[in-house]
NUTORMI-684779 format. One line per 3 residues: number of its first residue (from 1); their letters; for each residue x, y, z of C-alpha. Coordinates in Angstrom, 1 decimal, padded with zeros to 4 digits. Example, Ala and Ser with C-alpha at 12.3 -4.5 7.8 and 13.67 -1.06 7.14 Angstrom:
1 = as = 012.3,-004.5,007.8 ~ 013.7,-001.1,007.1 .
# end
This chain:
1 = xxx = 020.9,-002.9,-039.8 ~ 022.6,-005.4,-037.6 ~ 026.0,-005.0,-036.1 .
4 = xxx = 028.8,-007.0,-038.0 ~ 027.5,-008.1,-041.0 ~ 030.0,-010.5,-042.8 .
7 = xxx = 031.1,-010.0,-046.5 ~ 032.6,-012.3,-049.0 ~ 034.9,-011.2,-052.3 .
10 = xxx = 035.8,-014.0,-054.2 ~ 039.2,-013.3,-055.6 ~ 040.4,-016.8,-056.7 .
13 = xxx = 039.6,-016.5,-060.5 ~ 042.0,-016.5,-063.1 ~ 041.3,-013.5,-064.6 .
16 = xxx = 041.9,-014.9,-068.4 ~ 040.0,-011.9,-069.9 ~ 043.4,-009.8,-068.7 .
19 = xxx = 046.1,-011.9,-070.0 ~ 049.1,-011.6,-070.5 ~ 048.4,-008.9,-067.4 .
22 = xxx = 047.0,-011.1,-065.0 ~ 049.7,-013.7,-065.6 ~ 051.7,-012.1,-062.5 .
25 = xxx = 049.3,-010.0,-061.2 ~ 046.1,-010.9,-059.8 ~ 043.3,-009.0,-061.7 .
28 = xxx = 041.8,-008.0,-058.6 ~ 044.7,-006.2,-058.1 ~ 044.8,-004.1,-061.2 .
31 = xxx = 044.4,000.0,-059.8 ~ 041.9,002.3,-060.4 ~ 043.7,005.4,-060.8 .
34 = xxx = 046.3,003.9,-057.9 ~ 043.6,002.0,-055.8 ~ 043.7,-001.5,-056.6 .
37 = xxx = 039.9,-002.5,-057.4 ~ 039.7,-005.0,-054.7 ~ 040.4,-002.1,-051.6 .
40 = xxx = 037.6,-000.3,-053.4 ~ 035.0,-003.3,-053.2 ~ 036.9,-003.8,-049.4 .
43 = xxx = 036.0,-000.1,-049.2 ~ 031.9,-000.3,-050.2 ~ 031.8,-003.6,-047.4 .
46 = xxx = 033.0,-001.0,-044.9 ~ 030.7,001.6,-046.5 ~ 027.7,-000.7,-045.7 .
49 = xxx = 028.2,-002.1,-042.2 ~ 030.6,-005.1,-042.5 ~ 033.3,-006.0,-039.8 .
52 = xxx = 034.7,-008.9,-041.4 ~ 035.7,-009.6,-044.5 ~ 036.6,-012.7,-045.9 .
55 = xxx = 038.8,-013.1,-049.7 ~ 038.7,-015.8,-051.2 ~ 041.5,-016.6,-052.9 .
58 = xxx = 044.0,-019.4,-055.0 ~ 047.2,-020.7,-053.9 ~ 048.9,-018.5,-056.8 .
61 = xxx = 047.3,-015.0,-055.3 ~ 047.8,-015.6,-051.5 ~ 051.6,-014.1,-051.2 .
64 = xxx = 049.8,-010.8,-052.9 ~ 046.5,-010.5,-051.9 ~ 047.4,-011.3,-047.8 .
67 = xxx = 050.1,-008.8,-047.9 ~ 048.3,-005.5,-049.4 ~ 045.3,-006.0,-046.8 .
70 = xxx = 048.4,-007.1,-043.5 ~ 049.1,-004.5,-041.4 ~ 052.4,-002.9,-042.5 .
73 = xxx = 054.0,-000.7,-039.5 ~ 057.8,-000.4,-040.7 ~ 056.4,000.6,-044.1 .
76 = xxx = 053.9,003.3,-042.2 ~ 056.4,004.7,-040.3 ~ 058.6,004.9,-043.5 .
79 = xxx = 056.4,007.1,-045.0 ~ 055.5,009.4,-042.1 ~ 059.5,009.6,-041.3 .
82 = xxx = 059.5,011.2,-045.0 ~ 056.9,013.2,-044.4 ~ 054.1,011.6,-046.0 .
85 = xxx = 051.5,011.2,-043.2 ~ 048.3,011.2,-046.1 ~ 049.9,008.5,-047.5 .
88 = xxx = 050.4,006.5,-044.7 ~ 047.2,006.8,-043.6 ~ 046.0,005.5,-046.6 .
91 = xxx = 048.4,002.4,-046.5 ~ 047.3,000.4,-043.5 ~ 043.3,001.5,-043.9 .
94 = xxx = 041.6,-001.5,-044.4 ~ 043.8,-003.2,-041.9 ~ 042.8,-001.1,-039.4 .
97 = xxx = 039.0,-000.8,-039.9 ~ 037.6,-004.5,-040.3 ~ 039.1,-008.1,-039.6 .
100 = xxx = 040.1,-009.6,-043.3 ~ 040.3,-013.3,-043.5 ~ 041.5,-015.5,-046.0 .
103 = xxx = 040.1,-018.6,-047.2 ~ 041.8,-020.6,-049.8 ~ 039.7,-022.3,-052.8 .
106 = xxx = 041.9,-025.4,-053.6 ~ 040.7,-025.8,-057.3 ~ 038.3,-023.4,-059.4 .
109 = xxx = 035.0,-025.0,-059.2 ~ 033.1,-021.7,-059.6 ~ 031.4,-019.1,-058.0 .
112 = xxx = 029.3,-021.4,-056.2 ~ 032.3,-023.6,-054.8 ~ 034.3,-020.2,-053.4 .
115 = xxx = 031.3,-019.3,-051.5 ~ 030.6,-022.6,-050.2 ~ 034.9,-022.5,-049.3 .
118 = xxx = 033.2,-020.1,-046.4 ~ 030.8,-022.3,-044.7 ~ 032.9,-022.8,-041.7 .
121 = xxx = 033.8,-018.9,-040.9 ~ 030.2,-017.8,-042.0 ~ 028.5,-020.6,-039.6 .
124 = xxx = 024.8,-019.9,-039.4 ~ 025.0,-015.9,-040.1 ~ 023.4,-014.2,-043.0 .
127 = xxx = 026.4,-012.5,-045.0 ~ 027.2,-010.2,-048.2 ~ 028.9,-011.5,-051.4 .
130 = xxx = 030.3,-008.5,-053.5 ~ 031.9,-009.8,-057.1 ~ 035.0,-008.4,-058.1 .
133 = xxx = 034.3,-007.4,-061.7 ~ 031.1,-005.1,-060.7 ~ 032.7,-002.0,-059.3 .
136 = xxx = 029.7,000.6,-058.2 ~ 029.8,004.4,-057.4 ~ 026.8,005.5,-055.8 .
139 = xxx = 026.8,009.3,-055.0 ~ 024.0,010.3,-053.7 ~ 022.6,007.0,-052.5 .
142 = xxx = 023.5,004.2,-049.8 ~ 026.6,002.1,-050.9 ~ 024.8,-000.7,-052.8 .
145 = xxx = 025.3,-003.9,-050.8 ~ 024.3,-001.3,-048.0 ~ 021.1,-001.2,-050.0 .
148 = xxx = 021.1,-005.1,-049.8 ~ 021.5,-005.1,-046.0 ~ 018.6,-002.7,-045.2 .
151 = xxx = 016.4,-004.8,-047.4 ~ 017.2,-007.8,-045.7 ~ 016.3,-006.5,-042.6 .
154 = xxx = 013.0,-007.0,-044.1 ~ 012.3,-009.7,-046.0 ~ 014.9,-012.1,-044.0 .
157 = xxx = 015.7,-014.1,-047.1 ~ 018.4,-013.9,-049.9 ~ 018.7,-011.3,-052.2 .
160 = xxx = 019.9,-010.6,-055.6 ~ 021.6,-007.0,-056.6 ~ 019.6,-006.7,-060.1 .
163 = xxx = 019.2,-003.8,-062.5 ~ 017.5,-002.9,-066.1 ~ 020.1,-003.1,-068.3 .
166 = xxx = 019.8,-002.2,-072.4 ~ 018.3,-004.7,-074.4 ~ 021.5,-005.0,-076.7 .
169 = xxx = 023.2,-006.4,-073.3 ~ 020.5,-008.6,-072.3 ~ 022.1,-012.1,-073.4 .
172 = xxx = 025.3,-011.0,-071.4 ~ 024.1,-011.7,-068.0 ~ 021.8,-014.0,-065.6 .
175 = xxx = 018.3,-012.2,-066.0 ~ 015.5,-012.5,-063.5 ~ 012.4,-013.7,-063.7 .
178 = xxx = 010.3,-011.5,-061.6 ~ 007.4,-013.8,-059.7 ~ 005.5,-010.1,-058.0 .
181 = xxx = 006.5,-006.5,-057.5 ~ 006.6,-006.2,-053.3 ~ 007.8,-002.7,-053.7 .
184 = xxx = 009.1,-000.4,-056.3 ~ 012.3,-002.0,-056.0 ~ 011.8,-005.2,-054.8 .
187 = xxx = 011.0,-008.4,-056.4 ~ 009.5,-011.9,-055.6 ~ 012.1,-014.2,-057.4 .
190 = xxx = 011.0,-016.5,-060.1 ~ 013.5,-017.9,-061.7 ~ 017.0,-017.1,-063.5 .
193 = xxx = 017.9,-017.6,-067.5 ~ 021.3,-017.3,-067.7 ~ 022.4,-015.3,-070.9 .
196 = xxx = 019.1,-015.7,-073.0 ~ 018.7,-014.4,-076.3 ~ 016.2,-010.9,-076.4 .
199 = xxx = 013.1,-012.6,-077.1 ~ 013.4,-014.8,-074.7 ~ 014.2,-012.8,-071.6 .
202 = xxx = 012.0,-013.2,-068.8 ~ 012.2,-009.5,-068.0 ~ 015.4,-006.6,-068.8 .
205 = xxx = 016.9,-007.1,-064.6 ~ 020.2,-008.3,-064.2 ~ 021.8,-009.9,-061.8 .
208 = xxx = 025.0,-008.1,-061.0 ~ 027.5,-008.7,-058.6 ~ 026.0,-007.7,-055.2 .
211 = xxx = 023.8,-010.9,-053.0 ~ 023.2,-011.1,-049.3 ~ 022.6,-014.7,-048.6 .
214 = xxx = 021.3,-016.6,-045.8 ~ 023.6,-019.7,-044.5 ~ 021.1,-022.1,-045.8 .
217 = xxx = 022.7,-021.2,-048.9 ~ 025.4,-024.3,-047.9 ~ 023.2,-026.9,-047.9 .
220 = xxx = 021.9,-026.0,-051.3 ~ 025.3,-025.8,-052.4 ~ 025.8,-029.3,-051.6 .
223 = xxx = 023.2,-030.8,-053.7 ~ 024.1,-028.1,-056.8 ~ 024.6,-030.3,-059.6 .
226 = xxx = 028.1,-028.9,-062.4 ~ 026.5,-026.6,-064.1 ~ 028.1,-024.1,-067.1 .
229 = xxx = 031.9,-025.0,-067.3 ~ 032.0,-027.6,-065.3 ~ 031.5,-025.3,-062.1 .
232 = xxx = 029.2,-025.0,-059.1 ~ 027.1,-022.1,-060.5 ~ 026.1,-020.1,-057.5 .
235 = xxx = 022.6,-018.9,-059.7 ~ 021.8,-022.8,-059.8 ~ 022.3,-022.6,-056.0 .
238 = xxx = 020.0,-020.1,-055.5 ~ 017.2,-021.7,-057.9 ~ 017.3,-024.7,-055.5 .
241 = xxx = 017.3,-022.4,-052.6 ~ 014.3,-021.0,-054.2 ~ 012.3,-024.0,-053.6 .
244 = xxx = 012.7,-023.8,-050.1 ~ 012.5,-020.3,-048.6 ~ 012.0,-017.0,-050.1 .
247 = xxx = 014.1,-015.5,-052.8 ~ 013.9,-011.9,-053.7 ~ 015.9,-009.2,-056.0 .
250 = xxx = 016.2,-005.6,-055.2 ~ 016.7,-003.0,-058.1 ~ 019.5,-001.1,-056.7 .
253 = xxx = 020.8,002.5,-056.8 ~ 024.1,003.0,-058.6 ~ 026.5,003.1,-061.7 .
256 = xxx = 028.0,-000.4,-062.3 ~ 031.3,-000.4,-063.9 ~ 031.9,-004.2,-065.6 .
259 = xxx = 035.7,-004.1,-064.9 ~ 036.5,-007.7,-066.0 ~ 036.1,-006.5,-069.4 .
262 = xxx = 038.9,-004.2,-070.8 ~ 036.5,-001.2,-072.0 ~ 034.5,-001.4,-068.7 .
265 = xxx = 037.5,-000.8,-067.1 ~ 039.0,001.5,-069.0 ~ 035.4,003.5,-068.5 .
268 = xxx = 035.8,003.0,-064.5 ~ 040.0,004.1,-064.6 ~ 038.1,007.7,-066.7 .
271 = xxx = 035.7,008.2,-064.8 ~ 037.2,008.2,-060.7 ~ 040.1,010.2,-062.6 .
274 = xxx = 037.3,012.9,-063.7 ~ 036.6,012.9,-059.6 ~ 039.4,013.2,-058.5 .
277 = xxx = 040.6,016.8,-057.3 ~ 044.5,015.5,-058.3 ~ 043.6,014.4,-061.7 .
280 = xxx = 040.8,015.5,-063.0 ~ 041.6,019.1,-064.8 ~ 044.7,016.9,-066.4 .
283 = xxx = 042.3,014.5,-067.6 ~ 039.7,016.9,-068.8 ~ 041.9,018.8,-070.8 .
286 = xxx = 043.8,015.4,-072.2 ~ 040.0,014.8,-073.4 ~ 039.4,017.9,-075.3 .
289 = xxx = 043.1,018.0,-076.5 ~ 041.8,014.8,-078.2 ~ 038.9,016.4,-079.7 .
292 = xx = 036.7,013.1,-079.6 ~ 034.1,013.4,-081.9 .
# end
């Protein structure tokens, strides 16, 4: 893989699925266990190669967001003064492994308009995009935009993070439309129906939440017509990108957690609780005490 691959997280949404929580506190800062979801998506970036990172965010997130990923020394020293060294390592982490930048996303035009907010720190470079809301574990396998990179080492075009998903979940998401199996996990990209019913669903693949993208992604940005809500769809995007170069999906290896919906989350909070050595014998035995049958 190359050396410094760039990655996005867009973090300017509003997060309405979370009120009254998110009113104050940005969603992407809501903790899993006590790591807030957006280090652990920072985290799988670093996982897979990336030396920058770039948020974006709104005006109403900036004072938050900017100062848990700033390097904090008096804090730091604080902690280590009192004795808590593992802790302080923990603190200044990101800060200290990859460059985060910030680029601000004036109004919320979408997907598609945060990552075209980018254009002039990404320049002409190929980069990640890893959405907020799809958390991934991936014990056992490569971190899953890592998965992303290594297959766009080969095909040199954008790709899509897809999976199966059950056919009860089908009309939830964007679902591909596979144009030729290249190898048992990747796909020539057809097209994309966003949320289609069952019967109509061009195959049971997903996309969700990981994309490497080529800079030529900007340009079709530009000519991306509002799509659903009013916004710059970024799946529109890539349908117009389609047209012009190569498109592919890759069938990834990993759990997804959705975590902008409440049960999802919930699910993820369980579940890295159950793998943690500090909580997972208290959460075990809070499970049985319940007797959930």
């Amino acid at each position: 893989m190359k050396k410094g691959y760039i990655s996005v997280i867009p973090a300017a949404g509003l997060g309405t699925r979370f009120l009254p929580a998110s009113k104050a506190v940005p969603k992407e800062m809501f903790p899993i266990v006590d790591v807030p979801t957006i280090e652990l998506i920072a985290r799988e970036a670093i996982a897979s190669g990336s030396k920058k990172i770039i948020i974006v965010i709104s005006s109403s997130k900036e004072a938050i967001l900017c100062h848990h990923f700033t390097y904090d020394r008096s804090y730091e020293e604080y902690l280590i003064a009192k004795g808590h060294q593992d802790l302080a390592d923990r603190l200044n982490q990101i800060a200290k492994e990859v460059e985060v930048t910030f680029v601000l996303q004036k109004e919320q035009k979408g997907l598609g308009d945060a990552i075209y907010a980018c254009r002039n720190v990404i320049k002409d470079q190929p980069f990640g995009v890893l959405l907020g809301d799809d958390l991934m574990t991936y014990e056992g396998h490569k971190p899953v935009l890592k998965q992303l990179f290594d297959a766009f080492e080969k095909t040199h075009s954008s790709i899509l993070g897809v999976q199966e998903v059950e056919a009860s979940q089908v009309s939830k998401y964007g679902v591909i439309d596979i144009e030729e199996k290249e190898t048992n996990r990747l796909f020539s990209l057809k097209g994309m129906v966003e949320k289609p019913k069952l019967e109509e669903a061009p195959s049971r693949y997903a996309a969700l939440g990981r994309y490497v993208l080529t800079p030529a992604i900007f340009k079709a940005l530009e000519k991306t017509p509002k799509g659903k809500g009013g916004e710059i769809q970024l799946t529109d995007a890539l349908m117009l990108l389609n047209a012009v170069e190569p498109v592919y999906a890759y069938a990834f290896e990993g759990k997804r957690y959705d975590i902008g919906d409440k049960v999802g989350y919930v699910e993820a909070i369980i579940d890295f609780a159950l793998k943690r050595d500090d909580t997972k014998e208290a959460i075990k035995k809070f499970l049985k005490d319940k007797d959930l049958r």
